[in-house]
C-alpha positions in Angstrom: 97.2 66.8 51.9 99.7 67.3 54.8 102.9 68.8 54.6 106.1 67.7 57.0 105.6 69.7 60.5 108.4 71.7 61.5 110.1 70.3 64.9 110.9 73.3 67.3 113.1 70.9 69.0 115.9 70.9 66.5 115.8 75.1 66.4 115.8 76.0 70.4 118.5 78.3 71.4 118.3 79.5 75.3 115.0 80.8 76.1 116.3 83.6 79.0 118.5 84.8 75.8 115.1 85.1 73.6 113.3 86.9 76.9 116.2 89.3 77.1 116.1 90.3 73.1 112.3 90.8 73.9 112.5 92.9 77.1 116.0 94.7 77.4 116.6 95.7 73.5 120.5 94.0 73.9 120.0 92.5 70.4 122.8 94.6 68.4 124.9 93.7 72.0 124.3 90.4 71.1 125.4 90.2 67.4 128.6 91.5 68.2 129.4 89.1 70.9 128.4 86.1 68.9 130.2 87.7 65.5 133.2 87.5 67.8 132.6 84.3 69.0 132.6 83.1 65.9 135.9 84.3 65.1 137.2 82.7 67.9 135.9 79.9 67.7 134.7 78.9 64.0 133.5 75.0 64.6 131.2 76.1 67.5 128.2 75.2 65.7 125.9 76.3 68.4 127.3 80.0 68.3 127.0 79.8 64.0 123.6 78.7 64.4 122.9 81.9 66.8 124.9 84.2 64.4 122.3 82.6 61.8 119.6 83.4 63.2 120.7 86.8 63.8 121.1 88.0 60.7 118.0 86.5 59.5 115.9 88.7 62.2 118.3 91.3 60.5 117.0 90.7 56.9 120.8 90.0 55.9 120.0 86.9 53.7 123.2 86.7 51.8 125.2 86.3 55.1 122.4 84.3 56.6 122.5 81.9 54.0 126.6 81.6 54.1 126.4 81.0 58.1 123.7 78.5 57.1 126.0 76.1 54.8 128.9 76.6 57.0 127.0 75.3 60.0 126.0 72.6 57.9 129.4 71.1 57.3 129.7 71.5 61.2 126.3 69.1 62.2 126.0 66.2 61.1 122.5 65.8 61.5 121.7 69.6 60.2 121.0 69.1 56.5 117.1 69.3 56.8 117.1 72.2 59.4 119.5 73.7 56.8 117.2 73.0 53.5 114.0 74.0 55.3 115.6 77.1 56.3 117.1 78.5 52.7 113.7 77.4 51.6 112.3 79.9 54.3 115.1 82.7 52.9 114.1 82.3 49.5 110.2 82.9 50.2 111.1 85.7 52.3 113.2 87.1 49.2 110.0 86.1 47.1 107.5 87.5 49.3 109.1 91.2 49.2 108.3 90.9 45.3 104.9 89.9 45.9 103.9 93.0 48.1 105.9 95.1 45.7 103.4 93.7 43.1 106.2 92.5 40.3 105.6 88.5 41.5 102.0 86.4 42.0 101.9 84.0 45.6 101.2 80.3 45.3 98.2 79.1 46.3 96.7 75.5 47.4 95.1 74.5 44.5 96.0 76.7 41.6 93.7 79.8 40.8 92.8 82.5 43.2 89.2 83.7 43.5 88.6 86.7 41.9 88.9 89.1 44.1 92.5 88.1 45.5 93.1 89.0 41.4 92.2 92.4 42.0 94.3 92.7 45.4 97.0 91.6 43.5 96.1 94.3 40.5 95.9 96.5 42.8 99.3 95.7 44.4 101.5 96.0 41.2 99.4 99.7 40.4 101.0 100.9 43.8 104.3 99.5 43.2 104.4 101.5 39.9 102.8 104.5 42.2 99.7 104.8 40.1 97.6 105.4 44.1 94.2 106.3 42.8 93.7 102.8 40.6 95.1 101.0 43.3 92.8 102.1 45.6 89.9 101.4 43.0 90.9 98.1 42.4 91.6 97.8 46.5 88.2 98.9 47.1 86.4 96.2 44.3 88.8 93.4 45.9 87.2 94.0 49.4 84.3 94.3 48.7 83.8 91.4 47.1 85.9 89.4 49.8 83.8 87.0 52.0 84.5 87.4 56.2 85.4 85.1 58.0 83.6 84.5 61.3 85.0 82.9 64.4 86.4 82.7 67.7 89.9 82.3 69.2 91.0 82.0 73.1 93.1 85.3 72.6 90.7 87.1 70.4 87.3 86.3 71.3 84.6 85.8 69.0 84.9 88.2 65.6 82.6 88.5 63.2 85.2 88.9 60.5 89.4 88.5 60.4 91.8 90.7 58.3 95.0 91.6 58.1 95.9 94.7 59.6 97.3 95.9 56.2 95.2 96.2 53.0 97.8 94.6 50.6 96.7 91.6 52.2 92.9 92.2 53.4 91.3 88.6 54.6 94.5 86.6 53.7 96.5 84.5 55.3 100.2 84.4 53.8 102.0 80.9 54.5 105.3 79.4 54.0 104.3 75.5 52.7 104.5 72.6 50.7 107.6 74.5 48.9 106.6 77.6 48.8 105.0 80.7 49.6 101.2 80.9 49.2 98.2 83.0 50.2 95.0 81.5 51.6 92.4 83.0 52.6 91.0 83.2 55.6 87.6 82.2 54.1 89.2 78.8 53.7 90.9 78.3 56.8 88.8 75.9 59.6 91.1 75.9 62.1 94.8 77.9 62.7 97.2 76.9 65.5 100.9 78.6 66.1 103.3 77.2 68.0 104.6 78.9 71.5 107.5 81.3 70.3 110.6 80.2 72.0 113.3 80.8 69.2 115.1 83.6 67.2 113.8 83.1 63.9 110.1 82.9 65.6 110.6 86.6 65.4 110.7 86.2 61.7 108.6 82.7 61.0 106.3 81.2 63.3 105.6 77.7 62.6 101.8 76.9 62.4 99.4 74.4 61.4 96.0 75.2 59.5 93.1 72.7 58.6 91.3 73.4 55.9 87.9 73.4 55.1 88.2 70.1 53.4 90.3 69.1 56.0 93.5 69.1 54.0 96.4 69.8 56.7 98.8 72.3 55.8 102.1 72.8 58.7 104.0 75.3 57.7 105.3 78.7 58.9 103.3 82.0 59.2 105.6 85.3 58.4 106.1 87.1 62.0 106.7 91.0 60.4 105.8 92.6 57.0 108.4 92.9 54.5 110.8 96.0 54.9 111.1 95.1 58.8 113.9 94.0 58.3 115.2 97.7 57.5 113.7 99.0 60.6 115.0 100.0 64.1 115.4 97.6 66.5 111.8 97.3 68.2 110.7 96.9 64.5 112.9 94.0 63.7 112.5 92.0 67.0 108.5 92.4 65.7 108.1 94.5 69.3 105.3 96.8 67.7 103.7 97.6 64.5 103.6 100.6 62.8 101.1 101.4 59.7 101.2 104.2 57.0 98.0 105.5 54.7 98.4 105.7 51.7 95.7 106.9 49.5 92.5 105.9 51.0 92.3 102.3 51.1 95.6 101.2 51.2 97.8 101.1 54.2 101.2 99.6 54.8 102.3 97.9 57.6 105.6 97.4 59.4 106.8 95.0 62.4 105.1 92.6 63.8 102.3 90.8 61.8 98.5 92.5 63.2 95.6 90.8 62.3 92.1 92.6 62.8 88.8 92.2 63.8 86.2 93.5 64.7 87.0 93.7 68.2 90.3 95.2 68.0 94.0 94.8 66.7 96.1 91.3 67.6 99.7 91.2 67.3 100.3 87.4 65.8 102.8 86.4 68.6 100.0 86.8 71.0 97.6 84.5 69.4 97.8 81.1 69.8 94.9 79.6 68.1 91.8 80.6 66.5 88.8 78.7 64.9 86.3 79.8 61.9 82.6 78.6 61.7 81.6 76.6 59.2 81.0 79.1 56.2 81.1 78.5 52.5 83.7 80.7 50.5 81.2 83.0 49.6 80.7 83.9 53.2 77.3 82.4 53.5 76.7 79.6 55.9 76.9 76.2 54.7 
């Protein structure tokens, strides 16, 4: 199975504008100029597009997704930008459910293995604040999970790959073929991410993964954790990440997506590429 690849060509916006957001913190600067702008000038489709992608770093989907249909009517060729985008806003919208443990992820081929059940258990006993069985049912989930050995330019070789925060553990979260889905690492051969050079990079970063059965998935890996959005600026630009314990096992992340190893912590905008051994799903070498 391959899914249609997402072409950075149609979403670049001026790169010294992205470096400046990164390095000089003029972002809210930046949203009030182009808010203006757009005032001023309401067919400049370039400045909507801007103001778009603005508010989506802002988590501010209602207005994201008005600035989206209005630049629509502006470029002619923008209806498939547009519908791949709300379809990015409304898995964004779903994804805050899922880590607040009231919604279940997609995933590739139907049923999860067992002990992405029991993360997801474990989820919805924290959302309802019921810490000690989330952190049993945390602590049975991994546990059980299989690691995920490999080696990427960025992060060296690793005996095994998580994500930094335990709602997750070895899972790899995935905007594609519709929808948003978890797959674990454990089933992942290869995983490339495209170069940031846009806005809503800060948000999605478009990727390709091969599977183990060498199904293709292209798609668009989430940039920050859910509730970013909310955050200072340096949080929302994906600039750092902060964690919080809670309970034993279970600890929540915010800003930039961190993946870890056992060689350290890896911020996802500064990996490009990693590849997993050939290892069965059970973690055993096949």
């Amino acid at each position: 199975m391959t899914t249609n690849a997402p072409d950075p060509a149609t979403q670049a916006i001026d790169r010294p504008t992205q470096q400046n957001l990164v390095h000089t913190g003029s972002f809210e600067a930046l949203k009030e100029r182009t808010i203006e702008t757009v005032r001023r000038r309401p067919s400049d489709a370039s400045e909507r597009w801007l103001l778009f992608q603005l508010l989506c770093v802002d988590g501010d989907w209602e207005r994201a997704l008005k600035q989206l249909q209005t630049w629509a009517t502006l470029e002619p060729e923008g209806a498939a930008r547009a519908q791949l985008h709300r379809g990015l806003i409304e898995s964004e919208i779903f994804r805050a459910e899922v880590f607040a443990g009231t919604r279940t992820p997609g995933f590739i081929d139907g049923a999860a293995p067992a002990w992405i059940d029991l993360l997801l258990q474990a989820n919805a006993r924290l959302g309802a604040g019921d810490v000690a069985g989330a952190d049993a049912l945390r602590r049975a989930a991994l546990d059980e999970a299989p690691a995920s050995r490999g080696e990427s330019p960025e992060m060296d070789g690793f005996d095994w790959l998580t994500d930094s925060d335990t709602r997750l553990g070895p899972v790899c979260e995935m905007t594609v073929a519709g929808g948003y889905r978890w797959i674990p690492f454990a089933r992942i051969k290869s995983l490339t991410l495209t170069p940031v050079g846009t806005l809503t990079d800060l948000v999605w970063r478009p990727a390709t993964l091969i599977l183990r059965d060498a199904t293709v998935l292209r798609g668009y890996v989430p940039t920050r954790y859910p509730g970013s959005e909310h955050g200072p600026a340096e949080i929302r630009l994906a600039r750092e990440t902060r964690w919080q314990d809670v309970g034993e096992t279970n600890v929540i992340a915010l800003g930039q997506k961190t993946w870890t190893t056992d060689r350290g912590d890896w911020g996802v905008l500064d990996v490009g590429s990693c590849r997993f051994t050939d290892e069965g799903e059970d973690g055993t070498a096949s």
